[in-house]
DRENLOMI-761604 format. One line per 8 residues: number of its first residue (from 1); their letters; for each residue x negated, y negated, z negated of C-alpha. Coordinates in steps of 0.2 Angstrom, whole numbers. Last residue first. Layout:
% residues N
NUM	A	X Y Z; ...;
This chain:
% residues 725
725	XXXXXXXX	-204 50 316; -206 66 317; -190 78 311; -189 87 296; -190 107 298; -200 110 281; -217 111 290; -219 95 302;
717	XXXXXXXX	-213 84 291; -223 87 279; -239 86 291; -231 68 296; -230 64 279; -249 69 274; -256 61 289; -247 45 286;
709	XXXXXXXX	-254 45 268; -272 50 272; -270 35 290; -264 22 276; -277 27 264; -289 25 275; -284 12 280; -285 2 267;
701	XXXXXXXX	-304 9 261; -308 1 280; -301 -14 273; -314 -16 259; -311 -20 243; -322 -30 233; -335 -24 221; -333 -29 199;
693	XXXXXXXX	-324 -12 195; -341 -2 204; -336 16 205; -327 9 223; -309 18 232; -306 29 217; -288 36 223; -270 35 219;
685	XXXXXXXX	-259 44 229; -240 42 230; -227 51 241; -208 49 239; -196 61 247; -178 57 248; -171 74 251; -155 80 261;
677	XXXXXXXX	-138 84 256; -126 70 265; -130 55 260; -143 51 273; -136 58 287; -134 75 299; -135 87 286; -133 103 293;
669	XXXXXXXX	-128 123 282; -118 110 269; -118 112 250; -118 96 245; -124 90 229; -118 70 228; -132 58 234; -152 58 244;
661	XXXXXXXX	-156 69 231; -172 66 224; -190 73 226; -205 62 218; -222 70 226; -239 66 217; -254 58 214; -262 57 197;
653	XXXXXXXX	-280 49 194; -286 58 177; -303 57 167; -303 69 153; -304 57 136; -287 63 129; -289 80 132; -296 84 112;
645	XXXXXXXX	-304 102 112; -292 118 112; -306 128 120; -296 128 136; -298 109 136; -316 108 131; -318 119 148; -309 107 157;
637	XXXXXXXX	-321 94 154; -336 104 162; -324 110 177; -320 91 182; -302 86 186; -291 82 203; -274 75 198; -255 86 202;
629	XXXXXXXX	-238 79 201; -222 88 209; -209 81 204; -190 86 203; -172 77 202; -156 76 196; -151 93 199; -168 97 186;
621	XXXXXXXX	-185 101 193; -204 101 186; -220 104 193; -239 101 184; -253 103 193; -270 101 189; -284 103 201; -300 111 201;
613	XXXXXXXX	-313 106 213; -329 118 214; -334 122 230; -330 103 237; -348 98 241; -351 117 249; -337 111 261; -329 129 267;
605	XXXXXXXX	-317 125 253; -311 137 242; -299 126 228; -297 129 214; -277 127 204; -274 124 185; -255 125 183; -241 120 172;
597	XXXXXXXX	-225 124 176; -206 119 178; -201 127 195; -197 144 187; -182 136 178; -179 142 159; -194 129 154; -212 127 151;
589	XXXXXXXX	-219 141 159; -242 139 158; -249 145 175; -272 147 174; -284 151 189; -268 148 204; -282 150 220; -282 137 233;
581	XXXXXXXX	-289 144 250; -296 129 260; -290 120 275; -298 106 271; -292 104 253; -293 85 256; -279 85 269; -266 93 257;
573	XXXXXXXX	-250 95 268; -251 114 276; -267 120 264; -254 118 249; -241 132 256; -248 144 246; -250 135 231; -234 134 228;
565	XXXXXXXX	-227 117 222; -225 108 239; -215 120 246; -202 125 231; -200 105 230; -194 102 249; -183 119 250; -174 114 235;
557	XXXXXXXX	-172 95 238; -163 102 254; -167 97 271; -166 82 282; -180 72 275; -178 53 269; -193 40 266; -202 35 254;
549	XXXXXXXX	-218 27 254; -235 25 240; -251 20 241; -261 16 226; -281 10 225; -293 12 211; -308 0 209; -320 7 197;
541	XXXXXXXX	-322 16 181; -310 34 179; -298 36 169; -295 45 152; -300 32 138; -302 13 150; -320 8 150; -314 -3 164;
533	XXXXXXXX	-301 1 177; -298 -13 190; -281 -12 199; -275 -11 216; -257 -10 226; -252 0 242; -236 1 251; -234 14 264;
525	XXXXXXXX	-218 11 277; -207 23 274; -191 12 274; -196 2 289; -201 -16 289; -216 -20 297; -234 -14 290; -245 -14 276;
517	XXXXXXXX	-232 -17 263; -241 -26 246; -231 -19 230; -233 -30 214; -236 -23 197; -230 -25 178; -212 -29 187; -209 -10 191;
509	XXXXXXXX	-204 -4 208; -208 13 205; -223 24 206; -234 17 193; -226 21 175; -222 41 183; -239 44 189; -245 41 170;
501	XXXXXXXX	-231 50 161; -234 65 172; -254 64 171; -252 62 152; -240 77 150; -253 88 157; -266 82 146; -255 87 134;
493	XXXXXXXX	-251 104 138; -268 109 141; -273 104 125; -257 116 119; -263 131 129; -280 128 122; -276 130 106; -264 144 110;
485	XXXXXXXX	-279 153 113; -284 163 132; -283 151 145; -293 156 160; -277 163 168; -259 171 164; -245 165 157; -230 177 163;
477	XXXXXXXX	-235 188 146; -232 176 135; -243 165 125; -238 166 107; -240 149 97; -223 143 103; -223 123 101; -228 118 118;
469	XXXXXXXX	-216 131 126; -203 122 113; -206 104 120; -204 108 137; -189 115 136; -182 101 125; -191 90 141; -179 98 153;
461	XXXXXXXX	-163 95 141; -167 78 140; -170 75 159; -154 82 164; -146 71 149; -152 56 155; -149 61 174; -131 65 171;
453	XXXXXXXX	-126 49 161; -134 38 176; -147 29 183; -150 38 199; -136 53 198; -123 38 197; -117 43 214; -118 23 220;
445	XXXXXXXX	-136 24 217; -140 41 226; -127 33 241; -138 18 240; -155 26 242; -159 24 261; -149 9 261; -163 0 251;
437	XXXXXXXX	-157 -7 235; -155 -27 234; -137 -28 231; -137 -18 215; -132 -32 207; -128 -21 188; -114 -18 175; -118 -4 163;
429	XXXXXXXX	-110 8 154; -119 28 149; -111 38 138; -120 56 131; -114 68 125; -125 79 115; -124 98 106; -140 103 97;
421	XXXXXXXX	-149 118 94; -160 118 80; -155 139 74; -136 132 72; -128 116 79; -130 98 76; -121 85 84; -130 69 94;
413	XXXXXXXX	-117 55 99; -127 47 113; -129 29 120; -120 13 131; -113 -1 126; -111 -11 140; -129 -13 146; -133 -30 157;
405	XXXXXXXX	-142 -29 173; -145 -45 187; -146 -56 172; -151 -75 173; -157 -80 159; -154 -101 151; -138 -93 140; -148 -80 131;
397	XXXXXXXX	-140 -74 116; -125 -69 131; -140 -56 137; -140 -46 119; -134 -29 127; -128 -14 117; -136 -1 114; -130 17 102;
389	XXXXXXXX	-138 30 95; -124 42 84; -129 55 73; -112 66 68; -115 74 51; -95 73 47; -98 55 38; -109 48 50;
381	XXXXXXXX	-127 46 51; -131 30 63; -142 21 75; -144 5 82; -153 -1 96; -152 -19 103; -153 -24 118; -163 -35 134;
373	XXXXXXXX	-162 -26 146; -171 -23 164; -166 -14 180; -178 -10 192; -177 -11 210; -176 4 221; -188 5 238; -203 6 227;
365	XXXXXXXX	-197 25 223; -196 36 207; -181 26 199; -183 14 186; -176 7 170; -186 -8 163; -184 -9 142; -182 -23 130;
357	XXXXXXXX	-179 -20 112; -171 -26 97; -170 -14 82; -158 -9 68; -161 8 59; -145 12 48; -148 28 47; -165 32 53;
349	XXXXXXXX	-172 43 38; -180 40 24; -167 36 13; -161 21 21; -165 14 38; -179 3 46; -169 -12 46; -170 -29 59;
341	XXXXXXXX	-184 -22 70; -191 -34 81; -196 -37 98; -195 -15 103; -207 -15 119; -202 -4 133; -208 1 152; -205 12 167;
333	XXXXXXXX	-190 21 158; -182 35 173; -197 45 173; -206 43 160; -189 46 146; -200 58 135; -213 47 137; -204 30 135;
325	XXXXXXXX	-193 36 119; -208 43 110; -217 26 112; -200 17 107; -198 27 91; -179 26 86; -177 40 102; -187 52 98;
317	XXXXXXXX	-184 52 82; -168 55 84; -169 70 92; -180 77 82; -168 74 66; -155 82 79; -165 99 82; -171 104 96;
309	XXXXXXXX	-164 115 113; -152 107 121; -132 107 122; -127 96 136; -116 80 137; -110 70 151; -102 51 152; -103 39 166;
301	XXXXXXXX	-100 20 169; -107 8 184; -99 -8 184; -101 -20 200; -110 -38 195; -110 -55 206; -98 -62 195; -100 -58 177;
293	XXXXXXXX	-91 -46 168; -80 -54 155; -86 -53 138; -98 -44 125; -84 -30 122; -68 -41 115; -54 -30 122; -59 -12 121;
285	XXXXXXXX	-45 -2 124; -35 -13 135; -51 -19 146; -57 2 146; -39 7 153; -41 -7 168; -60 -1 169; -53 18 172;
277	XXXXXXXX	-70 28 170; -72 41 183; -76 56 177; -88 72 187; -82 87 200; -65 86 201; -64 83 218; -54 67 217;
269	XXXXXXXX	-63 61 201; -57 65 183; -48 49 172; -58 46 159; -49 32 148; -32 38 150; -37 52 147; -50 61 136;
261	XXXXXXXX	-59 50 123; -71 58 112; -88 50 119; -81 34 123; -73 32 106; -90 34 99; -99 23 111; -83 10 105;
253	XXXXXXXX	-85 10 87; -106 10 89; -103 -5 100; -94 -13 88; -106 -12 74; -122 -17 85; -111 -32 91; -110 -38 72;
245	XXXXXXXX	-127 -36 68; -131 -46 82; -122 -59 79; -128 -61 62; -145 -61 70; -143 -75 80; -144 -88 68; -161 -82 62;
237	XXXXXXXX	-165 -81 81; -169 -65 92; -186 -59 97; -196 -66 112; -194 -61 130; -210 -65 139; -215 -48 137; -203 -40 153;
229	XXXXXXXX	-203 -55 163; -222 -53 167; -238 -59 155; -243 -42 154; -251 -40 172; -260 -25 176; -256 -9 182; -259 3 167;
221	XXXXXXXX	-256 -13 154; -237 -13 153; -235 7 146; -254 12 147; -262 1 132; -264 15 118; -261 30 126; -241 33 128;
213	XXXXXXXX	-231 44 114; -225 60 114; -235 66 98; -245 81 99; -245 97 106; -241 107 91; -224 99 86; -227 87 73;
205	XXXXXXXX	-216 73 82; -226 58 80; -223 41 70; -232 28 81; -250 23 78; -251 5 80; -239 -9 87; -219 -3 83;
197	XXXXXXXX	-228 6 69; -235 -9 59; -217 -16 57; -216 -32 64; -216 -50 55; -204 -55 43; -192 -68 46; -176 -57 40;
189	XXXXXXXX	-184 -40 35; -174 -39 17; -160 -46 26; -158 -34 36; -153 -21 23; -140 -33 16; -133 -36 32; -132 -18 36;
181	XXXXXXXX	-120 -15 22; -110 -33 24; -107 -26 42; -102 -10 38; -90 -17 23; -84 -27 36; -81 -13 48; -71 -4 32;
173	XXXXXXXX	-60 -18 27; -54 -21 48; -52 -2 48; -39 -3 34; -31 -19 43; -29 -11 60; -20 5 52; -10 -4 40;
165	XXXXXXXX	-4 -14 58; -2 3 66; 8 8 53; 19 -6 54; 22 -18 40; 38 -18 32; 31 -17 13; 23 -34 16;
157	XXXXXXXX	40 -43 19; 43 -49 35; 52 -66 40; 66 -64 53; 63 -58 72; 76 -44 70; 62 -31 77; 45 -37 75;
149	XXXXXXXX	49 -43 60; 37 -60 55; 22 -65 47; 20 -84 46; 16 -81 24; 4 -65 30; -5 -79 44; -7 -91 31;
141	XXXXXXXX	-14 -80 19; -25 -72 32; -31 -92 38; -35 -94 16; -44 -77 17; -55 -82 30; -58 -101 23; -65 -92 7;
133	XXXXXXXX	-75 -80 15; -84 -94 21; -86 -105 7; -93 -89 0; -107 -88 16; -111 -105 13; -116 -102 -8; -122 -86 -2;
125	XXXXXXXX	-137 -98 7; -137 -109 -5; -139 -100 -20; -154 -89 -9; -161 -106 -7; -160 -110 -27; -167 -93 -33; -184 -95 -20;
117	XXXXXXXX	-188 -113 -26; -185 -106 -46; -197 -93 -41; -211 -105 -35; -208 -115 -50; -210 -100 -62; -224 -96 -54; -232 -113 -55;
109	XXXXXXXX	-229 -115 -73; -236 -100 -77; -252 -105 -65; -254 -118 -76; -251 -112 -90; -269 -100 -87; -279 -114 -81; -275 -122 -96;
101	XXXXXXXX	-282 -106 -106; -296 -105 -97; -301 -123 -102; -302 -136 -89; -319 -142 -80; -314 -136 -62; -328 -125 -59; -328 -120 -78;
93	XXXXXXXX	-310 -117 -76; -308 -106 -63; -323 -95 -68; -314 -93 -84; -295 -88 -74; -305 -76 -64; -311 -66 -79; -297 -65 -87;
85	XXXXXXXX	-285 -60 -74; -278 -72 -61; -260 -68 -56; -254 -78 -38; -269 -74 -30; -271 -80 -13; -259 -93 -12; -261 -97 -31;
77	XXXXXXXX	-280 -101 -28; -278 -114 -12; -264 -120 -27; -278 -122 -41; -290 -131 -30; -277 -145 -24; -273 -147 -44; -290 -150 -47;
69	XXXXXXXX	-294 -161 -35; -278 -172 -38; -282 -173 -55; -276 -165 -69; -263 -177 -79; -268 -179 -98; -250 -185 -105; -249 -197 -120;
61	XXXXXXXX	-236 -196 -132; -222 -208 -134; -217 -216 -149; -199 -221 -150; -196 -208 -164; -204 -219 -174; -213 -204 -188; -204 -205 -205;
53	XXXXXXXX	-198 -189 -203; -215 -183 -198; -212 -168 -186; -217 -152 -190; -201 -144 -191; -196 -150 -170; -212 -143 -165; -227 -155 -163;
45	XXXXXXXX	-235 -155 -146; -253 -151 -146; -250 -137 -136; -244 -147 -123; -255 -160 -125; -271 -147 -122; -261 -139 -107; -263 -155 -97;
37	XXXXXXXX	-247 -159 -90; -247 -158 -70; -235 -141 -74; -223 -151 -84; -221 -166 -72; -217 -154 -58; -204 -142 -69; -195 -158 -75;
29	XXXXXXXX	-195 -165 -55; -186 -147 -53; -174 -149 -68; -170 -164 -62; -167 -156 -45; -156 -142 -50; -145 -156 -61; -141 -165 -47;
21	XXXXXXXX	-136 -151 -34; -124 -145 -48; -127 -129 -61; -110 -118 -66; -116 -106 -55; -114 -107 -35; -113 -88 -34; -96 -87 -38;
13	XXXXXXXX	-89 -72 -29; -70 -72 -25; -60 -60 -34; -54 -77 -44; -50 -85 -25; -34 -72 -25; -33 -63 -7; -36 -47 -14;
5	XXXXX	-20 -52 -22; -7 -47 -8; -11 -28 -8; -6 -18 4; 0 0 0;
């Protein structure tokens, strides 16, 4: 039952005191006075029984002020030591010619100034935010004392209330509670600076093949610039933060609500096959959101869930640590930073973790441009052991930006099931200008397989897999090679999920670097970039050169990725092998599909020079997509590898294949078009053009490169069936 006299002022919070603004400050300028006082009067002060009766009591004593010097010395002290011990507080006074025990009033006096400075802006700040709820609960008196009968239009009494008003009232009381809850949290961290582990050593996942986090400097520094769009953002406001916390609520409500919602809300597409959200059924449901959809912007909205393979704490983790977050996510996240985090949790865990981040979501290909957001992360425990991770964006906090992507809220509701499975759906909402995508990739786009719920939770479950070979400490009997420890297993592991992570951060379109075309305007013209790599960990000194182009194949994603993985076939595209016999020396399975491996590959080439190449190749495929990535590495380091030694500081230059579909699965014998079932292939090498970082580039490197890549397409071409250009 609903109770009018919560509304009563008494239940009201009276944080002002009984103390007024003029009283606070004499008491302040008595707090000065008293700590410039020389201790020695002080002290010599006579108590109210000592005093003489016959003493004037007009008679006032004479203060010792310290001096100006003296009192400048003391506060450079107080800022870096607030409590002086003995032995401090002597050599104090003896530079400064007061006694110890002055020295030591002093700094009394000077703490209890300091805290009553601290006391009486925290007044006034709840002091505003009482005033507050006071003129709420005045406009809900007013609007209780208007309230009318929705059926004989007279005056209604409290007790006629509608259920669904109750309703709405009780879950009004409990998302202020929310807010006031996570409020109180953040304020602890207002106006601090970052956590140390959103910089340093991130919090790793124990899991045998270390932590999935980027080397120091890769993510934003691995081609160059780090003054870009991405890093100018700042973190929010003081003002803002308030809001912020407020969106973060709502959009955990409404992901949640996404997540269980049947129909009307998710209506299934005309062939069944994926959800189509109803944007007239989402406005009514979800009214206030962050806003009108801006002109310019077309909505793209998806839902999917899996049951994977890790527990939901791991899960988490991963993604409330941003380092984790890019790794396992390398493939579709080019790049993230978190700004600030505004609560670390309670209890240890992430509930009720608050962060803003900005993040650049890619597709394999420079033909697609990234998408940038600027957000915030929240995540929560909820009451049936649900975790929920939730974004929403923070583009209407700034006004002056100009946003071609801004995230709805988006995230996943993570449920826990036995032996560390776990079930998650997953809701991605975003409005986006996709204008400037290349035609070749606009059905993938418009199919939500390119940045989508279905290629999240794709790429999720693959990397579960991943993750639990990495942990087993058995090596199964498909495994076979050089590697004989489960040390070694895991070192090569790692290294192997550096070359992936790395290929992955320069393929696409990303900000951090620019694409130069080397010729006309066709889709599968190469574009090539440089960088300088200088006593960087795990690549190589000198100048390196990227070339990368897309273009579309008429077969099936399948048939494109099962032919550039096996060794077999390598001789028929790989120019650098010369023809040679390529031997599989070590295979590690990493997932339920045979196409997700690990492999060390020689290569018997009639060149005596080349005798001794070993290559490693790492494949993995999901219906969203597959990669084929593979970097040339020395014997002598590899050995370490296989011995279990650290893989960090083996020099790797990744090249690869990206395979996509080119839009919905289609299960067709021809595919005449793009859209229609074939492959969009994208090629990218990286190569050491100069061991000399500080030596020019030459054109004749350029083209080389442009006549390898060419080369290597046309030879592709020419063996799954796709026509010649």
């Amino acid at each position: 039952m609903f109770q009018p006299n919560i509304f009563d002022s008494h239940h009201l919070l009276d944080v002002g005191g009984h103390k007024t603004p003029e009283s606070e400050m004499e008491m302040m300028r008595e707090v000065d006075e008293f700590e410039s006082k020389s201790v020695t009067d002080i002290m010599e002060a006579p108590s109210g029984d000592d005093q003489d009766p016959n003493q004037r009591p007009n008679k006032k004593k004479r203060y010792h002020r310290h001096t100006q010097h003296q009192i400048q010395e003391m506060e450079a002290f107080f800022k870096e030591c607030p409590h002086p011990d003995d032995k401090q507080r002597k050599d104090l006074g003896r530079r400064l010619g007061l006694e110890p025990l002055q020295v030591k009033f002093w700094f009394q006096n000077k703490r209890t100034q300091m805290k009553a400075q601290h006391e009486r802006h925290e007044n006034s700040h709840l002091r505003a935010e009482n005033e507050k709820l006071r003129a709420e609960n005045i406009r809900y008196k007013e609007a209780l004392g208007n309230a009318t009968c929705p059926n004989c239009g007279g005056p209604a009494a409290i007790g006629e209330m509608s259920f669904d008003e109750q309703h709405l009232r009780i879950e009004n009381a409990r998302l202020r509670e929310e807010i006031d809850r996570i409020s109180s949290i953040a304020a602890k961290y207002v106006g601090k600076p970052l956590l140390s582990y959103t910089q340093g050593t991130p919090r790793s996942l124990d899991l045998g093949v270390g932590s999935f986090s980027s080397p120091a400097g890769m993510v934003g520094d691995l081609y160059g610039g780090t003054s870009d769009l991405l890093r100018s953002v700042s973190g929010p406001s003081e003002a803002d933060k308030p809001m912020i916390i407020e969106l973060a609520v709502a959009a955990m409500e409404e992901v949640i609500r996404m997540a269980q919602s049947g129909e009307p809300l998710w209506m299934p597409s005309p062939d069944n096959a994926t959800e189509i959200l109803s944007e007239d059924e989402y406005l009514r449901t979800f009214p206030r959101g962050i806003g009108p959809k801006p002109l310019g912007l077309k909505s793209e909205a998806s839902r999917e869930s899996a049951v994977v393979i890790m527990n939901h704490v791991n899960l988490v983790e991963i993604l409330m640590d941003v380092n984790q977050w890019t790794s396992v996510f390398s493939g579709i996240v080019s790049r993230a930073f978190t700004l600030e985090v505004l609560s670390t949790g309670v209890a240890g865990n992430y509930n009720g973790a608050l962060q803003v981040m900005t993040a650049e979501f890619q597709v394999p290909s420079p033909l697609v441009p990234t998408r940038e957001n600027y957000f915030v992360r929240y995540c929560k425990q909820h009451a049936d052991g649900t975790w929920a991770v939730v974004d929403v964006s923070l583009d209407n906090l700034r006004p002056s930006s100009i946003s071609r992507c801004r995230r709805r809220p988006s995230g996943c509701l993570i449920q826990e099931l036995p032996n560390g499975y776990s079930k998650v759906t997953w809701v991605e909402h975003v409005e986006v200008d996709d204008r400037a995508v290349h035609n070749l990739y606009r059905p993938l786009v418009n199919s939500g397989l390119a940045f989508g719920a279905k290629r999240w939770i794709a790429t999720l479950d693959r990397q579960c897999e991943r993750l639990a070979s990495a942990m087993a400490n058995n090596i199964p009997a498909a495994d076979v090679g050089v590697i004989t420890t489960p040390e070694g297993r895991k070192s090569m592991l790692k290294l192997a999920e550096r070359m992936v992570t790395s290929f992955c951060a320069g393929v696409g379109a990303s900000t951090a670097h620019t694409w130069t075309t080397l010729s006309g305007s066709g889709a599968d013209d190469v574009r090539v970039m440089t960088r300088k790599s200088m006593d960087e960990p795990g690549k190589p000194q000198g100048i390196i050169l990227s070339a990368a182009t897309s273009f579309w194949l008429p077969v099936s994603p399948k048939r494109v990725f099962d032919f550039l993985r096996d060794e077999n076939s390598r001789s028929e595209w790989d120019i650098l092998s010369n023809g040679g016999l390529v031997q599989e020396m070590a295979h590690i399975a990493n997932g339920r599909d045979p196409g997700n491996s690990v492999s060390l590959l020689r290569v018997n080439s009639a060149n005596s020079s080349q005798s001794n190449m070993l290559i490693l190749q790492e494949s993995c495929t999901d219906f969203t997509g597959s990669y084929v990535i593979y970097a040339p590495v020395d014997i002598g380091a590899m050995n370490v590898v296989f011995s279990g030694g650290d893989s960090d500081y083996v020099a790797l230059l990744p090249s690869g294949f990206a395979i996509l579909p080119d839009g919905p699965t289609h299960h067709g014998e021809v595919i005449p078009e793009v859209g229609s079932g074939g492959s969009l292939l994208t090629v990218a090498f990286q190569i050491l053009v100069d061991s000399v970082p500080t030596a020019k580039l030459s054109l004749g490197s350029v083209a080389t490169v442009n006549s390898l890549i060419k080369c290597t397409v046309e030879r592709i071409r020419t063996a799954v069936g796709g026509e010649s250009a």
